[in-house]
C-alpha positions in Angstrom: 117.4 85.6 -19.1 114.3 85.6 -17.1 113.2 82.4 -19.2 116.2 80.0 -17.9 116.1 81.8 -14.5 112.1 80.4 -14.8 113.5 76.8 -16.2 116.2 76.2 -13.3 114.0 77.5 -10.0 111.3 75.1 -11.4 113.5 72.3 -13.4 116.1 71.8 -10.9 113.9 71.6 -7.5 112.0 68.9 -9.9 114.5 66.7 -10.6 115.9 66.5 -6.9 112.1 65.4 -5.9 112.5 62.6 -8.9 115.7 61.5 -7.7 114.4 60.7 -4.6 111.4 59.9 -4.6 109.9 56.5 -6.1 110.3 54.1 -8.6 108.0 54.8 -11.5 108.3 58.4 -11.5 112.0 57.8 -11.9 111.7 55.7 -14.8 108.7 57.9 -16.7 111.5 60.8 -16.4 114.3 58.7 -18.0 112.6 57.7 -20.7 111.5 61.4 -21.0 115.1 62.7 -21.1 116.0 59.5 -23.7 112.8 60.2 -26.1 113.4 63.6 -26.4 116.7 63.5 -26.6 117.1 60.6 -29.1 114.1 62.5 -30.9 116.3 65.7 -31.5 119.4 63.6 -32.6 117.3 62.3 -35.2 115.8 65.3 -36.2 118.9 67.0 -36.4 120.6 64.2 -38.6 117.1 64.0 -40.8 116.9 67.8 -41.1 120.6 68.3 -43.0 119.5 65.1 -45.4 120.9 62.0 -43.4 119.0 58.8 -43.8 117.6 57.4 -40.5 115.6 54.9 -39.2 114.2 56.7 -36.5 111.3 54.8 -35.8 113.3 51.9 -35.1 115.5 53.7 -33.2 113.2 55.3 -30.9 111.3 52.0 -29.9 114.8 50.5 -29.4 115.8 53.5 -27.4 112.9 53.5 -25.2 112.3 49.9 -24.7 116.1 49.8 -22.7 116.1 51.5 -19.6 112.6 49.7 -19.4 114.4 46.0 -19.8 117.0 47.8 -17.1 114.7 48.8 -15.2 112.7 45.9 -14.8 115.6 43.6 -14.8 117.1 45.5 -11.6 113.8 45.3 -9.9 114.1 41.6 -10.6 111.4 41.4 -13.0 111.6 39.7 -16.4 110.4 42.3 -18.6 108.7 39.2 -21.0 106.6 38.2 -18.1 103.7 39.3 -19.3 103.3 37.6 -22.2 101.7 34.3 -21.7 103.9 32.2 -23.7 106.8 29.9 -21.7 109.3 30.8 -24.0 109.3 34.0 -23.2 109.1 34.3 -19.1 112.4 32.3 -19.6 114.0 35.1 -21.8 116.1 37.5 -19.5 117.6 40.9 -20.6 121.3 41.0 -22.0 123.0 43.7 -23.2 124.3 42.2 -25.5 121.8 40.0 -26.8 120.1 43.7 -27.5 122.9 45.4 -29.8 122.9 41.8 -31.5 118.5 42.2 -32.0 119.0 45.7 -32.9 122.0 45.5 -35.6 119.9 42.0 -37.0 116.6 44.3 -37.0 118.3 47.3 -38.8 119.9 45.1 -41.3 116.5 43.1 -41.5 115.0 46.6 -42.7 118.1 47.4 -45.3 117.4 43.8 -46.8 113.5 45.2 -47.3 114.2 48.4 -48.7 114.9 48.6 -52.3 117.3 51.5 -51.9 121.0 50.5 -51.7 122.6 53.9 -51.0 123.8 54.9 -47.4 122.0 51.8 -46.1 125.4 51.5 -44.0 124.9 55.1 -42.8 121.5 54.3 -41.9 122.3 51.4 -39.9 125.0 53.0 -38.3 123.6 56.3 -37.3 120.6 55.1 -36.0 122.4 52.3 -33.9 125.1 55.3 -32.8 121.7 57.1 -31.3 120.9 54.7 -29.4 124.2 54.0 -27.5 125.2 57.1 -27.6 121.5 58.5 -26.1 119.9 55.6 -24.8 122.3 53.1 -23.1 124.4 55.9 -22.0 122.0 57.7 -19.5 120.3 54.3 -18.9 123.2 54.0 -15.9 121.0 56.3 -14.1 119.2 53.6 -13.6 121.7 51.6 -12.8 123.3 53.8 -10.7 120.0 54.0 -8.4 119.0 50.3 -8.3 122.6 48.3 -8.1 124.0 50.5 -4.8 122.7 51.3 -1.0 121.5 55.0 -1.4 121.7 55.0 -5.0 119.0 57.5 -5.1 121.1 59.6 -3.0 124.2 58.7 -5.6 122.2 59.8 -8.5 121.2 63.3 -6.9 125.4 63.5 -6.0 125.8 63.3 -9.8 123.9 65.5 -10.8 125.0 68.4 -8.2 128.9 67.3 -9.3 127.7 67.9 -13.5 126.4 71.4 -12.3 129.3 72.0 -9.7 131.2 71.2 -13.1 129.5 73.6 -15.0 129.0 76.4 -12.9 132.5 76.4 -11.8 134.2 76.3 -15.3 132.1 78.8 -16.2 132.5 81.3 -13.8 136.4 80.6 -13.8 136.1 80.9 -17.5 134.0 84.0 -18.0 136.4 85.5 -15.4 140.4 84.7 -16.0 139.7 82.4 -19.2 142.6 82.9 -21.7 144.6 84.8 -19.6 147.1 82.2 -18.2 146.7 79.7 -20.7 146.7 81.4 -24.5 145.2 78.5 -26.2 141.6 77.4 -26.0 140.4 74.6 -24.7 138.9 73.5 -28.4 138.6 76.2 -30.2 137.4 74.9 -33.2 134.5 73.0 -31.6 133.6 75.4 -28.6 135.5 78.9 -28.9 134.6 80.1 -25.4 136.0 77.0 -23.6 139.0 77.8 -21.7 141.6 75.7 -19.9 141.3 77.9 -16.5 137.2 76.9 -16.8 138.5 73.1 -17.3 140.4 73.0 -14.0 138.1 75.1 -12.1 135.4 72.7 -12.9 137.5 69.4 -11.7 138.0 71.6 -8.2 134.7 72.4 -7.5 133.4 68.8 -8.1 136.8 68.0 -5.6 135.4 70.5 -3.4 132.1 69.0 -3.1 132.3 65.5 -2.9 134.5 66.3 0.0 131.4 68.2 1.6 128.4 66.5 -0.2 127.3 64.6 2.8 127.2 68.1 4.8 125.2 69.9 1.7 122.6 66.8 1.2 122.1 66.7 4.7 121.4 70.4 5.4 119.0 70.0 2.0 117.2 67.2 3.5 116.9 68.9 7.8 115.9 72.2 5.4 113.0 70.6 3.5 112.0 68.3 6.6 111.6 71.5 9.2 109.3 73.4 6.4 105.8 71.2 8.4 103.4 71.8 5.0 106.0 69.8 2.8 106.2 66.7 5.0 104.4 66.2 8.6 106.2 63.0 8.8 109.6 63.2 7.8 112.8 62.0 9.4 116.3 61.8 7.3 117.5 58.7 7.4 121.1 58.8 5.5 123.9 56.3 5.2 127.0 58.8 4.1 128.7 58.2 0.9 131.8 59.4 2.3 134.0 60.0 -0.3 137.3 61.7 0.5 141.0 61.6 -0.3 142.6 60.3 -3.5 139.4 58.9 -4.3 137.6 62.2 -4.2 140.6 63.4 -6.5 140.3 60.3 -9.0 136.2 60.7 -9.2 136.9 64.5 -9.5 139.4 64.7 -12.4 137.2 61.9 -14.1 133.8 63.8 -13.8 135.8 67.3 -14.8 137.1 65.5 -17.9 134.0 63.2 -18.9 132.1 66.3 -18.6 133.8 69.1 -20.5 134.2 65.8 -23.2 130.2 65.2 -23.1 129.9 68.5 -23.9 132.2 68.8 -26.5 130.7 65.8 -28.4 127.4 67.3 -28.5 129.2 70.3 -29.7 130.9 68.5 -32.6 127.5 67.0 -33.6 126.4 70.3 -34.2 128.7 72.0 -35.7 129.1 69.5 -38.1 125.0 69.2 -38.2 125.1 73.5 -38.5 122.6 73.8 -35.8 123.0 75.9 -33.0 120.8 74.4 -30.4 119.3 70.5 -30.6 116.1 71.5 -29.8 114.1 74.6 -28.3 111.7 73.4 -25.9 113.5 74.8 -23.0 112.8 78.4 -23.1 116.1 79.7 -23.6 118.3 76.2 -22.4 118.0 74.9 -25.9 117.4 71.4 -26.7 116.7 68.2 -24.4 120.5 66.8 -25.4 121.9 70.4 -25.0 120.6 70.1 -21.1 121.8 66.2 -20.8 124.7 66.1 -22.8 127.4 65.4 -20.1 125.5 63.5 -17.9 125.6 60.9 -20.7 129.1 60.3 -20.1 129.2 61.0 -16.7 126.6 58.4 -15.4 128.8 55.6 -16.9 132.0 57.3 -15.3 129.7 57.4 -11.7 128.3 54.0 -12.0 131.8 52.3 -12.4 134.2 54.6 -10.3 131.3 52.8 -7.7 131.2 49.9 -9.0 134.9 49.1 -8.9 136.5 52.0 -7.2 134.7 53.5 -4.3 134.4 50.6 -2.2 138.2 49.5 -2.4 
């Protein structure tokens, strides 16, 4: 107990000073959270017998949100090569599944084994989607909107507004107006009370997340050995009415269905935790698993959404 208590006083005031602070600490942390995490899926699938090409798959993995990154800084991430040819190559999504399913079925051709060469190629392109371009929105998130810093930390504090409520909702009154689980089969201790108690705290603060980031930001700036020079200057995010509802019920449900994917993988993987290296939290994927799915949700509800 005293281990995670440790982990969130230290992890979470951490991660609100990435969020907003620059732009290569940002991207040193995603592709912290993406290396580990891809590096635990791996393990896990390499540890029950699964054949993966992991080494593949991590250089793919990793070498993503970097193309994002410098592609929303509008930089060409083959610029520094010295050949023409490449400083006219720009990043394309989908010119990188296309390099990555070509160089996976490259490595089959190579090998002389035949068997699961199509489990191969699929698992270790799944990790990489599934790990790597999935919590690459982050960066998206923070580079395509005003305030996206701001936006990303708003995420975050929705996926543990999430988590906190459903699970003291659950821990509380779970089973007792609804009988049947939420997936029982998957994750026993999920309730249908926790589900809906999640989707109204995030509700509950988006509708107030300008007032909480704002008395976060006069708190830190009044403490004089922190900052001398500080001054908040916020543009609100303002998000309120049916489209607080709609980016509620999406987070609640993209959440709880993050998490339950994870859970599937190991159930089906027989582990219990992806990795240990969080004194008590588990693994890196346990820790990110439904931000995966919710930083897609985030980046689209304000892509295509939010400013309707």
């Amino acid at each position: 107990m005293l281990s995670r208590l440790f982990i969130i006083l230290l992890f979470v005031p951490f991660l609100l000073w990435i969020f907003l602070k620059g732009n290569v600490m940002f991207l040193v942390f995603t592709l912290v959270i993406i290396g580990m995490s891809l590096f635990e899926f791996y393990k896990m699938l390499k540890d029950k017998g699964f054949e993966v090409a992991s080494r593949i798959g991590m250089g793919l993995g990793l070498f993503l949100p970097i193309a994002i990154y410098f592609q929303e800084n509008s930089k060409n991430v083959f610029s520094y090569f010295k050949f023409a040819l490449f400083k006219q190559i720009n990043f394309d999504m989908g010119g990188f599944i296309v390099f990555a399913i070509m160089l996976l079925a490259l490595r089959q051709i190579l090998k002389v084994k035949i068997q699961n060469a199509m489990a191969e190629i699929s698992y270790t392109l799944f990790g990489i989607i599934y790990v790597s371009y999935l919590f690459s929105h982050i960066l998206l998130i923070k580079y395509e909107f005003p305030n996206g810093n701001i936006l990303v930390v708003m995420t975050f504090m929705l996926i543990w507004a999430c988590d906190i409520s459903a699970y003291l909702v659950g821990m509380a009154i779970g089973g007792k107006i609804f009988k049947h689980r939420l997936a029982p089969k998957i994750s026993p201790k999920k309730s249908i009370e926790g589900a809906i108690a999640g989707i109204l705290g995030v509700f509950l603060v988006i509708l107030s997340f300008d007032k909480i980031y704002l008395f976060i930001a006069n708190f830190v700036c009044g403490i004089s050995f922190l900052s001398k020079n500080c001054s908040v200057n916020y543009n609100y995010v303002a998000i309120g009415g049916l489209k607080a509802l709609i980016l509620a019920l999406a987070i609640g449900i993209f959440a709880e269905l993050g998490d339950l994917v994870e859970s599937k993988i190991k159930r089906e993987l027989e582990v219990k935790d992806s990795g240990n290296l969080l004194l008590g939290h588990g693994g890196f994927l346990d820790r990110f698993d439904s931000a995966l799915f919710v930083l897609p949700i985030v980046y689209y509800f304000m892509k295509y959404v939010a400013y309707l």
